[in-house]
C-alpha positions as CSV (number, residue, x, y, z in Angstrom):
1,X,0.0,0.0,0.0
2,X,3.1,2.5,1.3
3,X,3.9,2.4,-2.6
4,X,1.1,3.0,-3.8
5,X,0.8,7.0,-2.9
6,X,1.4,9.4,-4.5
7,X,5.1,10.6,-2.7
8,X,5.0,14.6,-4.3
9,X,1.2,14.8,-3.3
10,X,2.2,13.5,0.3
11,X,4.9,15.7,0.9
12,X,2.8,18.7,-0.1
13,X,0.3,17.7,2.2
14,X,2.7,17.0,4.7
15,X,4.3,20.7,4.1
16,X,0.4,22.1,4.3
17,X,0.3,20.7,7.8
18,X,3.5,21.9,9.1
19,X,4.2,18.1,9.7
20,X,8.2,17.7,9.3
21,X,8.7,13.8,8.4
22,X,9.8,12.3,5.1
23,X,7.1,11.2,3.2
24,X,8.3,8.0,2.3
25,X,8.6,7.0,6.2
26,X,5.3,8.9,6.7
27,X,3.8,6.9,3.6
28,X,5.1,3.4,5.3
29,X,3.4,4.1,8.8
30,X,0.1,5.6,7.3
31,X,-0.2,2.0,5.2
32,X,0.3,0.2,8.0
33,X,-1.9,2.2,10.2
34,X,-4.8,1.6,7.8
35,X,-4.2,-2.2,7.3
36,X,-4.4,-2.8,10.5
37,X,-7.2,-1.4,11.5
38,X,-9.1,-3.1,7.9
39,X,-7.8,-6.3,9.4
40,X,-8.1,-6.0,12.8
41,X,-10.8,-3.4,13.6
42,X,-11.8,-2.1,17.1
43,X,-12.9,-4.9,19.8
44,X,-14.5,-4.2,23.0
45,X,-13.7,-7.5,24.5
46,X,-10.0,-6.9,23.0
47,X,-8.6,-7.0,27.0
48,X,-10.5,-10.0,28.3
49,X,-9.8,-12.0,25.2
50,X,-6.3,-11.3,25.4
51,X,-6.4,-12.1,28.5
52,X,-8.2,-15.3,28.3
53,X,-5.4,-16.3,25.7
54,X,-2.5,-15.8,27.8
55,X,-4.1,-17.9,30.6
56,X,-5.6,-20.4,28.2
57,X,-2.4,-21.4,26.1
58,X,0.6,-19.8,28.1
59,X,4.0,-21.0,27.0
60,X,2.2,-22.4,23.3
61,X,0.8,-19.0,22.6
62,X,1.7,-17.7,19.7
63,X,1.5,-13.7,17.8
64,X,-0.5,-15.1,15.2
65,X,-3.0,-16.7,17.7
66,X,-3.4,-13.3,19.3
67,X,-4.0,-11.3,16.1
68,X,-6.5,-14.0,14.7
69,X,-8.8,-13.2,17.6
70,X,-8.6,-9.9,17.4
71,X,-7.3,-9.7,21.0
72,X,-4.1,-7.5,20.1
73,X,-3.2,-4.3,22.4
74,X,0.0,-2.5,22.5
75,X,2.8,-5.2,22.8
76,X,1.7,-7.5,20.0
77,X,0.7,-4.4,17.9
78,X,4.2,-2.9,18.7
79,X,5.6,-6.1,17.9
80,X,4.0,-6.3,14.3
81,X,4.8,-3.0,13.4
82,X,8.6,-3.3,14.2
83,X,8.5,-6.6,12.2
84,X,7.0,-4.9,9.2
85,X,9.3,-1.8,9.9
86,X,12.0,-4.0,9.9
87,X,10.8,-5.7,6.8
88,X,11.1,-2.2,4.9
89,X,14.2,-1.4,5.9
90,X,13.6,1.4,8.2
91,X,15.6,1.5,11.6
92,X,13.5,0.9,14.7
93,X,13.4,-0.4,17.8
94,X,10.6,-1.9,20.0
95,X,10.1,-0.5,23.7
96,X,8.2,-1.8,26.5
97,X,7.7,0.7,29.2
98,X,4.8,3.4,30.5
99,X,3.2,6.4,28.9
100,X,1.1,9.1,30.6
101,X,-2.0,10.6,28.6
102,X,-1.7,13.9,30.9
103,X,0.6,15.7,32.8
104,X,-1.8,15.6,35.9
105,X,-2.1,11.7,35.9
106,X,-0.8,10.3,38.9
107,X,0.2,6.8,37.4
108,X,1.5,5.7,34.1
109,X,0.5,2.8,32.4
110,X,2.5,0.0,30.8
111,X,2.4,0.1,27.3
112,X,4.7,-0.3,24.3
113,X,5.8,1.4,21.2
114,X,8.0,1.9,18.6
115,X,11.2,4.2,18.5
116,X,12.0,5.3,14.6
117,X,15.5,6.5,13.9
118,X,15.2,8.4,10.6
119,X,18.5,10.1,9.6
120,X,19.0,12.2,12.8
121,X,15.6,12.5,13.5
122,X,14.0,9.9,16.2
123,X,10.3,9.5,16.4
124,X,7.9,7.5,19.1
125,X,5.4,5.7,16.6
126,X,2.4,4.5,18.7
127,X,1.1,2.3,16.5
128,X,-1.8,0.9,19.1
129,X,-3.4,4.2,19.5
130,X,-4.2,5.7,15.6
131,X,-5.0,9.7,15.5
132,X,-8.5,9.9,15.2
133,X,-9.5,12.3,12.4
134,X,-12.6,13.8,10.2
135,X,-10.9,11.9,7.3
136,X,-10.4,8.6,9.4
137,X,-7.5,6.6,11.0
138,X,-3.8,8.0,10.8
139,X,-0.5,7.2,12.3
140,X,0.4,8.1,15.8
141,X,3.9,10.1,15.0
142,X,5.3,11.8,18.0
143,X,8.6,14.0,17.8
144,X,10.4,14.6,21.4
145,X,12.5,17.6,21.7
146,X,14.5,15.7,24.9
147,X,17.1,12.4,23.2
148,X,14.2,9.7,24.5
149,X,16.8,6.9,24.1
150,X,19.7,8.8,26.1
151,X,17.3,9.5,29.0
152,X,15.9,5.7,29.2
153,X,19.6,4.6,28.7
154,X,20.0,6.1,32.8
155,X,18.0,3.3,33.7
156,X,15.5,6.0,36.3
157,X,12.0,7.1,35.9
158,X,11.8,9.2,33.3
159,X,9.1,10.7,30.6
160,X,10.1,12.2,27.7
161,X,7.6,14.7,26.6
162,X,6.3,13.7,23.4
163,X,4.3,15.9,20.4
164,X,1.8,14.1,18.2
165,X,3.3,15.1,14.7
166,X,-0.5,15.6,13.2
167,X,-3.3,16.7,16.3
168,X,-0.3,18.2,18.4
169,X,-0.9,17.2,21.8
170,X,1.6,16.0,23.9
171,X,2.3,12.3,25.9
172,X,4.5,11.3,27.9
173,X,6.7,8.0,26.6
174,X,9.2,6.7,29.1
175,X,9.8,4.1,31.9
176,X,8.6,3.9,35.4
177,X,8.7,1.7,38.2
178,X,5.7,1.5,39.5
179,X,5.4,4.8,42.3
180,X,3.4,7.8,41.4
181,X,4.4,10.3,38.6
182,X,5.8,13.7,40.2
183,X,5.3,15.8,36.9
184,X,8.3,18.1,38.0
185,X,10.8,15.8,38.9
186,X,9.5,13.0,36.2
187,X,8.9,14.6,33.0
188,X,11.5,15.8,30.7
């Protein structure tokens, strides 16, 4: 599908929306942002399920086995899409750690994501949690002004502040271990 777009177009739209990211990359994570949710669309027993899995099956679960009930949240989708990253050649890495939906939340959640290393540019592609738009589904692109991977290589609590390339609200990506979230000492 990432072929398939027009690249000039894309950039121009890209430029239109002040949203600095190469189109090709942009192009990839858009593709697989659509395809998924075609293939897999939303499930409101997608917890319990997944749940029910692990318990069920344990040490002979399997990815596939997850995605073909539609049971999937953010590890196995992370997982996918830094397989089919992988796959087209663009440097990633997978992360398991917490992210914080407001400054004023007092706990993080677990949740895992993808880190995008494009030229010198790094991104945090959230590939569980789409941007909900008037034209539909897109990729959840986040730019950090903070070196995410230097601050989780000092092995602390730490949130990166994050900025969603296309609504432009922010997140918080990082790694916690457990205790409540002090915005001031925590966030970066």
């Amino acid at each position: 599908m990432a072929g398939k777009y027009d690249a000039q177009k894309l950039r121009e739209w890209l430029s239109s929306q002040n949203i600095e990211i190469d189109e090709k990359l942009f192009a990839k994570l858009f593709a697989f942002t659509k395809k998924l949710d075609q293939q897999y669309p939303e499930n409101p027993d997608r917890s319990k399920q997944r749940q029910e899995l692990y318990q069920e099956k344990r040490d002979a679960l399997k990815l596939s086995d997850i995605f073909e009930a539609n049971a999937a949240e953010c590890a196995e989708i992370a997982a996918l899409a830094q397989s089919f990253l992988q796959e087209e050649g663009v440097s990633s890495s997978y992360f398991s750690g917490d992210a914080l939906w407001d400054k004023g939340q007092e706990f993080s959640e677990e949740h895992s994501f993808v880190i995008i290393h494009d030229g010198a540019k790094t991104y945090i592609f959230d590939p569980a949690n789409p941007t909900n738009t008037n034209s539909g589904k897109f990729p959840s692109i986040y730019k950090t002004e903070a070196n995410f991977e230097e601050e989780m290589g000092k092995k602390q609590k730490k949130f990166v502040t994050a900025t969603n390339l296309l609504s432009k609200k922010q997140a918080f990506y990082g790694a916690n271990d457990g205790s409540n979230v002090s915005p001031e000492r925590d966030i970066i």
